[in-house]
C-alpha positions in Angstrom: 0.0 0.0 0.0 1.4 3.3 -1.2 3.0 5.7 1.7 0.4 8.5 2.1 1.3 12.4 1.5 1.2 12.9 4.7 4.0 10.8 5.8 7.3 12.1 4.8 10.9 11.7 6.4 9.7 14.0 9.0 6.7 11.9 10.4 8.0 7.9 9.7 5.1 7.2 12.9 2.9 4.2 12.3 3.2 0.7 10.7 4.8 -0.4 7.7 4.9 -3.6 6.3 8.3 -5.0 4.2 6.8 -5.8 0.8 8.7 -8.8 0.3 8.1 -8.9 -3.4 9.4 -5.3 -3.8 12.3 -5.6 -1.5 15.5 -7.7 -2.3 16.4 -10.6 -0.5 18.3 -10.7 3.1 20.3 -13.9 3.2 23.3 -11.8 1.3 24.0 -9.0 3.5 22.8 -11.5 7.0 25.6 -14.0 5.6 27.9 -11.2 5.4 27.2 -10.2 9.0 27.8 -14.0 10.0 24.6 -14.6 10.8 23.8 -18.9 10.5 22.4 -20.8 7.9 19.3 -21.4 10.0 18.4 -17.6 11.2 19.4 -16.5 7.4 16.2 -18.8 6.3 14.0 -18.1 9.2 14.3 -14.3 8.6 14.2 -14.4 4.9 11.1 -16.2 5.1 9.2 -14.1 7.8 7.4 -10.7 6.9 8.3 -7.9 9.4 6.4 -5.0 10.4 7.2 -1.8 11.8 6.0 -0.1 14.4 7.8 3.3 14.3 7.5 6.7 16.9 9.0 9.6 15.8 9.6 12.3 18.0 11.2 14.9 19.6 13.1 15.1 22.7 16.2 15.7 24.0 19.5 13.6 23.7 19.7 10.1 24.5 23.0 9.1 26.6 25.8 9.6 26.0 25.4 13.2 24.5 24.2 15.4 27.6 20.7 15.5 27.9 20.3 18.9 28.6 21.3 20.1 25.4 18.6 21.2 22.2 16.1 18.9 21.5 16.6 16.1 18.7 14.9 13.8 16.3 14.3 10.4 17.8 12.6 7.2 15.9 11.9 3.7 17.8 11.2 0.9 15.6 9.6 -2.2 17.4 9.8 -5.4 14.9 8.2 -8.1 14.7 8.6 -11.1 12.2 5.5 -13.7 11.2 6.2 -17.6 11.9 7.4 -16.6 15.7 10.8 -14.9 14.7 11.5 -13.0 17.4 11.4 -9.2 17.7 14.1 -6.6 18.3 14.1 -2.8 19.3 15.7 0.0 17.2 16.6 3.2 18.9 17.6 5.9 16.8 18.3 9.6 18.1 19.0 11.5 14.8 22.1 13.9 16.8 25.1 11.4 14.8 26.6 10.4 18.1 27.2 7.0 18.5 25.4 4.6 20.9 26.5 1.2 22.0 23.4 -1.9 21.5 23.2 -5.4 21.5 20.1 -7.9 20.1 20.1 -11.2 19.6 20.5 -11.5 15.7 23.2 -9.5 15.2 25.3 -8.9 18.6 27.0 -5.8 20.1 27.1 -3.2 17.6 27.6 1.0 17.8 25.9 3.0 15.7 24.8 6.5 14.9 22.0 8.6 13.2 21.6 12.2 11.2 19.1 14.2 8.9 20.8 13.7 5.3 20.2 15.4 1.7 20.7 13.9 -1.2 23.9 15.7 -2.2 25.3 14.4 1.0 24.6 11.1 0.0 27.8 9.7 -2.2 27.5 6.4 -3.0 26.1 5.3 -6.5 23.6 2.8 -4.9 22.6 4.2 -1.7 21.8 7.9 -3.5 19.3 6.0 -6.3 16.5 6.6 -7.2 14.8 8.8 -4.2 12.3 11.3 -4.8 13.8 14.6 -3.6 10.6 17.1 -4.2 9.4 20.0 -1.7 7.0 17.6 0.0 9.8 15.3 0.5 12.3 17.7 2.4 10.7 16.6 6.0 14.2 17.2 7.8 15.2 20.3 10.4 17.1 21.9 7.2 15.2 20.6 4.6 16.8 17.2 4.4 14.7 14.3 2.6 16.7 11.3 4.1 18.0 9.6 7.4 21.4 8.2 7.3 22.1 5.1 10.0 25.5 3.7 10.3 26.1 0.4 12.1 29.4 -1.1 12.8 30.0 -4.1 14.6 31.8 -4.5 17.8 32.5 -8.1 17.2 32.3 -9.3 13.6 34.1 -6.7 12.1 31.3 -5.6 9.3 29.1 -2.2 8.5 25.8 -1.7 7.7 25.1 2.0 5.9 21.4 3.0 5.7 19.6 5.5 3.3 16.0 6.1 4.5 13.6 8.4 1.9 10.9 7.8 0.2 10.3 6.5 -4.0 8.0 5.7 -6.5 8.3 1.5 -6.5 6.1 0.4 -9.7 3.9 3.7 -9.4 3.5 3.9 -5.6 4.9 6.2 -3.7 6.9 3.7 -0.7 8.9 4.2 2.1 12.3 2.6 1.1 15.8 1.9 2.6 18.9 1.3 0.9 21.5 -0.4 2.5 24.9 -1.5 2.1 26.5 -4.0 4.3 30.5 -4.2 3.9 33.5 -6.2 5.1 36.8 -6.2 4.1 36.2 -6.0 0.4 33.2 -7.2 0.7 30.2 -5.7 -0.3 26.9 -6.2 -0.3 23.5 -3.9 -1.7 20.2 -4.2 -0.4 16.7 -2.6 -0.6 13.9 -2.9 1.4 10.6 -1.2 0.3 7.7 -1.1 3.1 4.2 -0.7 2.6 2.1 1.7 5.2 -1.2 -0.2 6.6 
């Protein structure tokens, strides 16, 4: 289901849906992060939905909490078939913040308000829409950027939120590219808003 016009970059709140025929598949980038055969299956064939707040607030820990206000978006996921759920915390002030799950371990990463020219790499710049009713972001920004690294296995995940037109629908899409070594691996997932 197309993203409505209301929902831009700005306002991610409510529940998407991955549209698993849209999106490209997972096992790739998960085998890259050495994540087993057996997860690598049970994830690629579960559908995950997103349950997103996006607000404002001041600084999570470890920036001082008393400074301006910033950005914040939690993402509660949950899988079909029983695949267990996982928490993302995301406070858009590019300061990085220690976490640990159970798929992919102890990892650090960090979060900022992007534009497009900001955005180098060939794959992770395509194909966004990048009109006035996209630019949702405190300067006019039309993307998030989250960058992962792990703490244990050595790899990095590099995420380009925004919104396109995915065969004539305007979705809610990341791109992502998951690196290590020379290693590389391109992903996008394309969610649907319900």
């Amino acid at each position: 289901m197309a993203a409505p016009q209301s929902k831009n970059i700005s306002d991610l709140s409510g529940t998407w849906v991955m549209n698993k025929s849209q999106s490209g598949s997972v096992e790739p980038s998960l085998a890259l992060q050495g994540i087993g055969w057996l997860t690598r299956k049970a994830v690629g064939m579960a559908t995950l939905t997103l349950v997103v707040k996006h607000y404002t607030a001041p600084p999570s820990p470890p920036a001082d909490p008393s400074g301006p206000e910033v950005s914040h978006i939690e993402i509660e996921q949950t899988g079909t078939g029983g695949l267990k759920g996982s928490t993302e915390k995301r406070c858009l002030d590019f300061t990085f913040r220690e976490h640990s799950d159970w798929l992919f371990g102890s990892v650090r990463g960090q979060s900022k308000w992007i534009s497009a020219a900001e955005v180098e790499d060939p794959w992770l710049s395509k194909g966004w829409l990048e009109t006035e009713e996209e630019k949702g972001g405190p300067n006019g920004e039309t993307h998030v950027l989250s960058h992962v690294e792990s703490i244990d296995n050595g790899w990095t995940a590099t995420q380009i939120w925004g919104f396109q037109l995915v065969e004539g629908e305007r979705k809610h899409v990341r791109h992502i590219v998951v690196a290590k070594g020379t290693e590389r691996v391109e992903l996008e997932l394309v969610y649907d808003y319900v």
